[in-house]
N, C-alpha and C positions, 0 to 999 in steps of 0.2 A: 033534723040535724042540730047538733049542740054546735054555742057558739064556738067552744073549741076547735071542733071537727072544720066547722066554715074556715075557720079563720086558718087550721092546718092544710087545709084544700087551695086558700086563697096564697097563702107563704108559695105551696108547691108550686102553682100554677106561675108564678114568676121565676122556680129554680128547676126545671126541668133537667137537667142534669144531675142537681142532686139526687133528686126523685130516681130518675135514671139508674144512678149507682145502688142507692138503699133497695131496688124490688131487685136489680139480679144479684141483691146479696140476699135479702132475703122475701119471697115473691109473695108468699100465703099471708105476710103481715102487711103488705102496703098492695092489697086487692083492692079496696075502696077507694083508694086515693084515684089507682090504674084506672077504673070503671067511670069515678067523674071526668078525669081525662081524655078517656076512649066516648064521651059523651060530648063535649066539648070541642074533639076532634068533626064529630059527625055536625054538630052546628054550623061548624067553622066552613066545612063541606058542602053545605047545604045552600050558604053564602055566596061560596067561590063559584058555586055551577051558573050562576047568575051571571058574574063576570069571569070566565074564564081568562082573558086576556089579561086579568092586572094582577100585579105581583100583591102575595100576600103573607108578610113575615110571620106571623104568628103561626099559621098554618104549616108554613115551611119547617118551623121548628118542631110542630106537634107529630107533620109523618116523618121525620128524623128519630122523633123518639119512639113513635109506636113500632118503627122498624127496629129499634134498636132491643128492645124490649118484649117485643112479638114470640120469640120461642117460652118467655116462662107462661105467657097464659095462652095457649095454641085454640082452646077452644074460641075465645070471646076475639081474638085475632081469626078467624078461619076466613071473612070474608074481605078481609083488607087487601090481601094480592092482586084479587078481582076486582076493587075497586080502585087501584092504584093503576091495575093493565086497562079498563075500562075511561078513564080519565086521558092515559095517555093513545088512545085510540080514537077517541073522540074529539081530540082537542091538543094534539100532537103537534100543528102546525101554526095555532095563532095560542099557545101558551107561553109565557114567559120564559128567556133559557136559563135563567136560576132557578124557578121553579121546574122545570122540566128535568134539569139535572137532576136536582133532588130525590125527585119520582124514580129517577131509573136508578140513582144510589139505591133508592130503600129498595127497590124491585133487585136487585145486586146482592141485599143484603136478605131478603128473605131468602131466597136461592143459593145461599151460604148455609142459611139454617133449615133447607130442604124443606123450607114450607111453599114452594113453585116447580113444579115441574121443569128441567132441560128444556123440552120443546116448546113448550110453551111463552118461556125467555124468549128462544131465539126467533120462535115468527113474529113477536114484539118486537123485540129491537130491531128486525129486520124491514118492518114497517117504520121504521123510525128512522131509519139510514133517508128518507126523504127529506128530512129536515136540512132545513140551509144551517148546518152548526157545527162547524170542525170539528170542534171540540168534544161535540158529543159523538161522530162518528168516531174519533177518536179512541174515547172508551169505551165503544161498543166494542169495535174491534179488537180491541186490547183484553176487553174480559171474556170474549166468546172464543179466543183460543186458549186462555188460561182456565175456563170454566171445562171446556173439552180435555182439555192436558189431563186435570184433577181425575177428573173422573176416569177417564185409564191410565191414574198416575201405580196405582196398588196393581190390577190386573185391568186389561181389554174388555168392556162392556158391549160385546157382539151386539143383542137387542138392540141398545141405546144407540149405538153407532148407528147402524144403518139406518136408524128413523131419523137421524140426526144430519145423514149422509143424503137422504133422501130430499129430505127437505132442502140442504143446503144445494144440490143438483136442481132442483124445482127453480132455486132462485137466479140460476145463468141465464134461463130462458126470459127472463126480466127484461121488460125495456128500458127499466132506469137503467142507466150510468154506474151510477153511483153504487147501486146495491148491487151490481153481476161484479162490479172489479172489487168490492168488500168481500165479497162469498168467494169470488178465485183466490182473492189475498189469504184469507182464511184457509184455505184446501193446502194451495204451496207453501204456510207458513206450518200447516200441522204436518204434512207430509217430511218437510225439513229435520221437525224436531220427532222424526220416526212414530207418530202415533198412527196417523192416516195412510200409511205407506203402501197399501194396497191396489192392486190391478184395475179396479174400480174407481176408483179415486183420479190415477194416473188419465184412464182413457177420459173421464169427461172434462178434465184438466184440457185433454186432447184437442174436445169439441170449441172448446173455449177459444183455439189458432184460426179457428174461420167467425171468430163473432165482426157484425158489423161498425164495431164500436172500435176503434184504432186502439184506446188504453189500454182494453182489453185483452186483444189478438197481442199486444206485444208484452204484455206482462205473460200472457200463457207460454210466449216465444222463449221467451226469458228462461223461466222455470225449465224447459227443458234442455237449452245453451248452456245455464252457468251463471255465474253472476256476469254481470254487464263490466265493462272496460272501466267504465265513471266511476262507480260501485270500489272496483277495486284499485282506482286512485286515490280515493276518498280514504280507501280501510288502509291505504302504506301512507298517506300525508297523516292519518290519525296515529298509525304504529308507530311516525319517524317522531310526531311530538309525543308521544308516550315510552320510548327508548327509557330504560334507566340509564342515570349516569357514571354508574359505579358497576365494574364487574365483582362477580361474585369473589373475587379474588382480595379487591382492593377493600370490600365490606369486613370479610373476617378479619384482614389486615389492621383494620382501623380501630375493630374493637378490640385486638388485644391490646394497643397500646395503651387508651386508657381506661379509666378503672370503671371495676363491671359492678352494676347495677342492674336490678330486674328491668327497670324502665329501659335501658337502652339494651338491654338481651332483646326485650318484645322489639322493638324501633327495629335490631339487627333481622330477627324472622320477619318481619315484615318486610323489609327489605331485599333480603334472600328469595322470599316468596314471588315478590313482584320481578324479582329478576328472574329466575326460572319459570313463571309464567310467559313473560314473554318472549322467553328461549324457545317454548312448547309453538308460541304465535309460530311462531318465524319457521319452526323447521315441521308445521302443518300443511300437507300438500293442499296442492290448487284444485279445489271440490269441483267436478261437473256431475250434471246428473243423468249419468249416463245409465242408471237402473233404471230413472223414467223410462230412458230408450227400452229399454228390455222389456219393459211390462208392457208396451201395447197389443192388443188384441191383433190389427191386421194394420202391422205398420207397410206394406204395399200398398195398399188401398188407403193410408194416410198420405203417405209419399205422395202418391196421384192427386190428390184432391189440392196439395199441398200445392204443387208445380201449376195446376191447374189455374188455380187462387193466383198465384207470382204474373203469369203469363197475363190475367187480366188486369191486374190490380194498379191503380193510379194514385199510392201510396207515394209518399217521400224515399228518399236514396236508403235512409237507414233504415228504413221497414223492411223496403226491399234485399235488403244484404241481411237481414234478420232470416227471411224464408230463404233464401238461397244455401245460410250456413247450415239451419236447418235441415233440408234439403239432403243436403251433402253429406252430415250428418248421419240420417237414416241410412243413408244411400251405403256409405260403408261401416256402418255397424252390424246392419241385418244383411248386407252385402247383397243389395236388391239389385235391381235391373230397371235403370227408365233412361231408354234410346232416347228421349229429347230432348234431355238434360243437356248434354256433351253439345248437341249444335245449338242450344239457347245460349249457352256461357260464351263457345266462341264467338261472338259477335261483339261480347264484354275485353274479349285480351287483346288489348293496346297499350302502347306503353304509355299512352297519353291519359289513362282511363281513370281515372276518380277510384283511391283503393284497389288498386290493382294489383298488388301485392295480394290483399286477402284472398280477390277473386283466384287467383293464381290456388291459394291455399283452398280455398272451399273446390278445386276442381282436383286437388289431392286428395282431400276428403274423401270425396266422391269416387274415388279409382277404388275397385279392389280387381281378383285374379278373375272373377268369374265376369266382369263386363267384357263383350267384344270385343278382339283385336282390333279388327275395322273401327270402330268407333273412336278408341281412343289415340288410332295412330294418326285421323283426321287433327284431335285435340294436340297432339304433339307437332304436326307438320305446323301448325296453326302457328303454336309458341314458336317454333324455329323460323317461320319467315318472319315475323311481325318483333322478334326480340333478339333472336341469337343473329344478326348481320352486324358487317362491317360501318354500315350507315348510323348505329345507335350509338350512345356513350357505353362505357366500360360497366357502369353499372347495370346500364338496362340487360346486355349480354349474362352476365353476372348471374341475377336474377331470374333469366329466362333458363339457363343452364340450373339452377339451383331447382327450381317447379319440376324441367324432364326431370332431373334424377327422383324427386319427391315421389310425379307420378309410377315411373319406372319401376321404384321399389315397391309399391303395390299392386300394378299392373306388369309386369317384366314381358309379357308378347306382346306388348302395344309398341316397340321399337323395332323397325327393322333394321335391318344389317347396314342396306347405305345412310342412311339417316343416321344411326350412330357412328361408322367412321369417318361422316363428316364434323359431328359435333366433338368427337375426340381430336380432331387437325387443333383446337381451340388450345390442348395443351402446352404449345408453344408458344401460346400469344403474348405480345409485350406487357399485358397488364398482367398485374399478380390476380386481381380476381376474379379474373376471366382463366386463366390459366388451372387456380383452385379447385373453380366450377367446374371444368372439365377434367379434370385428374379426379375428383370425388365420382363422377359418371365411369372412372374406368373404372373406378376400385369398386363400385358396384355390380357391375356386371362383372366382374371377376368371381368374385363371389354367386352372381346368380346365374348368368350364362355367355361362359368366357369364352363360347363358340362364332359369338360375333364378333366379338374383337377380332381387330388384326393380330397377327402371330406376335408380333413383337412388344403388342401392350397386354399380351396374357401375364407378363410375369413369370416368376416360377412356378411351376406344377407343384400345386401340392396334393397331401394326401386327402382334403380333402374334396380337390377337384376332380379328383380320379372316382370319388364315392358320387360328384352328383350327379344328376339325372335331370335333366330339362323336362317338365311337362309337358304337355298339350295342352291346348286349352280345355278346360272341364276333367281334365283327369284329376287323379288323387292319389299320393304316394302314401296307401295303407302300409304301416312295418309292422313287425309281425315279433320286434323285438326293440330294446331299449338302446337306442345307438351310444355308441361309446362304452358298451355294457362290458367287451374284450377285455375291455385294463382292469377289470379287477382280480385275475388273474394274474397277471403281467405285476402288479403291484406283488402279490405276496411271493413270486418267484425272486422278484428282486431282493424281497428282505432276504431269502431262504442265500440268494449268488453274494450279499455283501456279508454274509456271514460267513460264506465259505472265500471269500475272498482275505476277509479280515484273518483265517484261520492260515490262507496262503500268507499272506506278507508275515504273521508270526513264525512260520517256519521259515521262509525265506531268512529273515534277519537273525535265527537260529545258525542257519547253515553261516553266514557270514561272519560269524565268530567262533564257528569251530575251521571256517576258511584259512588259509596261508594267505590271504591278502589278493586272492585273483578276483578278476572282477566277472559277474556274472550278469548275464542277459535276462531282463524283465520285460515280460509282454503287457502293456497298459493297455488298460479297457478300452480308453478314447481310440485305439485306433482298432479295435472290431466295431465302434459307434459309427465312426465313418465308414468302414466298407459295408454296413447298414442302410446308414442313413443314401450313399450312393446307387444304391438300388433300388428302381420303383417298384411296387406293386404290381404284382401278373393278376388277373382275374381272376383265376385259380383261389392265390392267396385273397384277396377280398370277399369270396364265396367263403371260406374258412376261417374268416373273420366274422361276418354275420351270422352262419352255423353257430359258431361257440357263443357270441353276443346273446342270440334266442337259446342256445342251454341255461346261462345263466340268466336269462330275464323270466324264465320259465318252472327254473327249478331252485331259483335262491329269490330268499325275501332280503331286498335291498334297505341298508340304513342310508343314514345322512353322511354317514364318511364316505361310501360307496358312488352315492351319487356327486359327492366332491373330486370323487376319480373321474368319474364317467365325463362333469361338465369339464374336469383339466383335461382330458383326452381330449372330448369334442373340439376344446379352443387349439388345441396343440395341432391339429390337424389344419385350423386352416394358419397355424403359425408357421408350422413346419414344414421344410421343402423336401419335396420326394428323392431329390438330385444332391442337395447343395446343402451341408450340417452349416452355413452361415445363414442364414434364416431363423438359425434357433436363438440369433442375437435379438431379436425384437423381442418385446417384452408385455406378458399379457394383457398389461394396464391399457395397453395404445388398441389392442385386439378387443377390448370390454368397451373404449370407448368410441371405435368407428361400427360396434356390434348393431344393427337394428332392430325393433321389434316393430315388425308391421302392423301388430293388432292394434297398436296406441296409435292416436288423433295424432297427425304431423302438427309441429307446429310454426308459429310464423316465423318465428327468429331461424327456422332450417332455410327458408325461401331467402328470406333477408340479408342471411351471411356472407356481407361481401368481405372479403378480405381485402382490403384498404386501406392506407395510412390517412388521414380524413387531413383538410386542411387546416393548417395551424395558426389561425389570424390571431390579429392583436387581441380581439375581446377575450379569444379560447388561452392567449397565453397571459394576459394579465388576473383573470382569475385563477390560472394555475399558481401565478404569483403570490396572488394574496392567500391563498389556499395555505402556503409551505411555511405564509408568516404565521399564522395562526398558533397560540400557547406559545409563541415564543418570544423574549424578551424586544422591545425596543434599540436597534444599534442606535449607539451614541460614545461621543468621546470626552474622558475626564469622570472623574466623581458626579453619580447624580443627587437630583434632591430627595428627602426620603419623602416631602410631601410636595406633590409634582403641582401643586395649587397654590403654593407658600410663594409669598411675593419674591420679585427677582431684584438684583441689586442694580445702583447708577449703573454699573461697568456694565452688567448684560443690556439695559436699555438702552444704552449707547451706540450698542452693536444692531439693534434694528431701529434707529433711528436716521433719517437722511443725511448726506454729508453736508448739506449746506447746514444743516442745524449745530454741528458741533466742530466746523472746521475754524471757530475761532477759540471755544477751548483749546482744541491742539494746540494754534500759537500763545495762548498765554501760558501754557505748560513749557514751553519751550523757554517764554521771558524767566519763569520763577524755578530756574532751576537751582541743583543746593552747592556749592564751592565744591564737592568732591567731584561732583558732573560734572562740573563748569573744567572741573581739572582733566580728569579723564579726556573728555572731548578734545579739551586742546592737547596733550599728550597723542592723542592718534593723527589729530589735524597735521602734526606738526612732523609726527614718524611718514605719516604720508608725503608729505613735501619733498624731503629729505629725499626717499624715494624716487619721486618722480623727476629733482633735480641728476639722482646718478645716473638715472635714462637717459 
């Protein structure tokens, strides 16, 4: 070697970044340099294996670089991965953690430039998750679902996935800690972002709800709940400090007034931006992951295993209400069957009972049409002795009335007839919401089956009471046509009768000026509506209402305006009274918003709604106070200061200083006063005398 070369080798060997930048600019002119390097490295190597425990700068720097540099020479790099995974397998646990980091950057970074295999990464780092180091699990975690993302970021790599899926199942069965809640973390965090979203994925997720490991069982719990209560305190205390403070209104406002510049256009979209961003937050529904629920393979046979696990398990309160929502959950989504449910929970409803509200909720859950009568009329008597009496407060009643209707609505033959005319006597009660609670109970069963009601809390008959049909238990009301389908007919007659109507009053008002002035009798529609509306429906006529329904649902392909008739019909039926055209004064808005759909999860605010005027203390009404001062100016009397920090004058300090301090200024102001005082005074002294001597 010439001295030039040495001494160019020795320059390098202290600027490793330089070097760095010159071979990936250009790689075939600085091979030499790379090679004393790549030799230098393996010295340096040869060193370290001696002491693996002690940190060693030089070295740190030198696998920084050959990772960095590694794709332009792939062949003279081929066995550096293997001696970088080899290092960290051997020496994983008493290595230094700056150098250990290092190792797994540059192992992060060959696998960037696809000189490491996927699998091969991930059983590495997953051996490495043993390490006591935040930090590093950390970025394992964080690069093993981003390194997964990438690769079915363009299309779904079937192969890769499932050796990938494989392996990551392999590692639940794990007895670390540490590495089964890293690999579940990983499963629910790709499932999330729709990569992993498959049925396979889901059920060992599944297995995951019976591990013996507590973090475990409840992060799997989690995933298929929803986010956690905390979670989503955390994400509205974050939304409420990330609020803009300018509506999108008062932003454009501001920049017309003054003058436009590119810089402050960009400021204004960015602005805009982040307000319609978190427009989008805010009017994003509340996520559960109720597909999980769908994909399991044999969620009876989970249920069971489920209730079985709760029944023995000597877990904490929140674990335990974790498997029970769960539970509940299953119970009425897939709409199973488990008889032991109903008599485990009632042992839980008291009004004294820790969360008793949810319990209440998770046992609505739980109802749907096909569990036992029997069963659940047990669960209903249960709530009516233990919450709806005269011995509780007005909320507890409240409460217990708000749970029946809940259940009722998904289960409607779990109530018998005496059990509910005594829960409706409640509609009289002195409290308002206790009263509520049971007026909402009558307007349900009006609606679902207003044969138990007493006669005088059915209401009026309407037309859609006449159409329904109470099941049995286990029956099925197959139709065989699209209800409401009638009115589309009944729609275009009407255009076809206001055409001909509008054609009558033109002749009408024709005849009335070739008239002499007499007055003539007009028959108005409103009143063939009422000898209409006055008469109910013969069965006859409802048979020949469903006939024409299944012509048209059979022989016309229906649009979106069609079915806008159909759902105004449907609603109008239970708006409109069979007897009485004053029913048609309610208005559909009140009819969409007491409307229920039972497929959806009840929720807690339906149990909790007491109607109430809540007590108004001092704390609840001085912060309403300070509430209404807020943006608004300080009352004060007289001209103020413009700078409210600007010193005050003798006369204001006078006025909070004690009396004894200035009650002798007063009298010498009195001694020095000026000959026109001095006149005055005696002039009124004097009118006063005067005065009081003509008294």
């Amino acid at each position: 070697m010439s001295s030039k070369a040495a001494a160019k080798a020795i320059h390098f060997a202290g600027d490793l970044p330089n070097l760095q930048n010159l071979i990936k600019r250009d790689p075939i002119s600085y091979k030499d340099e790379f090679l004393k390097q790549l030799q230098y490295y393996h010295n340096l190597m040869q060193t370290f294996q001696l002491q693996p425990a002690k940190f060693n700068e030089r070295l740190d720097e030198m696998i920084n670089f050959l990772a960095q540099v590694s794709h332009c020479y792939k062949e003279e790099t081929m066995n550096l991965p293997g001696q970088f995974s080899d290092l960290l397998k051997n020496h994983s646990t008493i290595l230094d953690r700056t150098m250990r980091m290092t190792l797994v950057k540059a192992i992060i970074m060959l696998r960037n430039k696809e000189l490491i295999s996927a699998t091969q990464v991930l059983q590495l780092f997953f051996k490495l998750l043993r390490c006591e180091d935040k930090l590093l699990r950390k970025t394992i975690y964080m690069y093993v679902v981003n390194d997964i993302k990438n690769i079915n970021s363009k299309h779904k790599n079937a192969k890769l996935n499932s050796a990938l899926q494989t392996y990551m199942f392999s590692m639940l069965q794990e007895n670390n800690a540490v590495t089964v809640k890293t690999a579940l973390d990983v499963m629910t965090e790709l499932y999330r972002r729709n990569i992993w979203n498959d049925a396979k994925t889901v059920n060992v997720i599944a297995t995951a709800c019976f591990s013996r490991i507590t973090k475990v069982m409840v992060a799997a719990m989690k995933f298929f709940l929803g986010k956690d209560e905390l979670e989503q305190k955390d994400d509205s205390d974050s939304d409420k400090d990330d609020d803009p403070k300018k509506t999108t209104k008062e932003l454009v406002l501001g920049h017309r007034v003054a003058k436009k510049t590119k810089k402050r256009k960009k400021k204004l979209e960015r602005a805009l931006q982040a307000v319609n961003k978190h427009q989008k937050k805010k009017s994003a529904p509340e996520a559960f992951n109720n597909s999980a629920l769908h994909l399991l393979f044999d969620p009876q046979d989970f249920c069971e295993k489920l209730f079985r696990q709760l029944e023995k398990t000597t877990e904490r309160f929140e674990v335990k209400m974790m498997m029970i929502d769960l539970i509940s959950r299953l119970i009425g989504v897939h709409k199973l069957i488990l008889l032991n449910y109903y008599p485990f929970m009632k042992r839980f409803i008291q009004p004294h009972q820790r969360e008793v509200t949810r319990l209440l909720l998770y046992l609505a859950q739980g109802s749907h049409d096909l569990v036992p009568p029997d069963a659940m009329e047990e669960v209903l008597m249960t709530i009516a002795n233990n919450f709806i009496a005269e011995r509780n407060s007005s909320e507890v009643m409240a409460v217990g009335l708000n749970a029946v209707r809940e259940i009722c609505s998904r289960c409607p033959l779990a109530m018998s007839e005496d059990l509910l005319r005594d829960l409706v006597q409640y509609k009289l009660h002195r409290d308002k919401a206790v009263m509520m609670a049971a007026r909402s109970l009558i307007q349900l069963f009006r609606h679902t089956n207003p044969e138990l009601l007493h006669r005088k809390d059915r209401g009026r008959p309407t037309e859609a009471q006449q159409e329904l049909k109470v099941m049995k238990y286990g029956a099925l009301d197959a139709k065989t046509f699209v209800p409401g389908a009638e009115a589309i007919p009944e729609k275009e007659e009407k255009q076809q009768e206001v055409e001909k109507d509008q054609g009558e009053w033109e002749s009408c008002s024709e005849e009335e000026n070739d008239s002499d002035g007499e007055w003539v009798d007009v028959y108005h529609s409103s009143d063939e509506e009422k000898e209409k509306t006055e008469t109910s429906f013969t069965p006859a006529e409802l048979e020949e209402k469903q006939k024409l329904a299944e012509e048209i649902s059979s022989t016309r392909i229906l649009t979106d305006e069609d079915y806008k008739m159909i759902n105004a019909r449907q609603i109008s039926k239970d708006i409109t009274s069979a007897k009485a055209a004053r029913a048609r004064k309610r208005k559909l808005q009140d009819f969409f918003e007491n409307e229920r759909n039972n497929d959806k999860l009840p929720k807690l605010g339906d149990i909790e709604m007491v109607h109430k005027k809540k007590a108004h203390d001092k704390e609840s009404r001085l912060a309403t106070v300070l509430a209404g001062r807020e943006g608004r100016e300080k009352f004060a009397h007289g001209p103020q200061k413009m700078n409210p920090f600007a010193s005050t004058t003798n006369k204001e300090k006078a006025k909070k200083k004690a009396f004894t301090m200035v009650k002798h200024k007063i009298r010498r102001q009195k001694t020095k006063r000026s000959f026109k005082d001095k006149q005055v005074s005696l002039r009124n002294s004097l009118i006063k005398k005067m005065k009081n001597s003509r008294k």
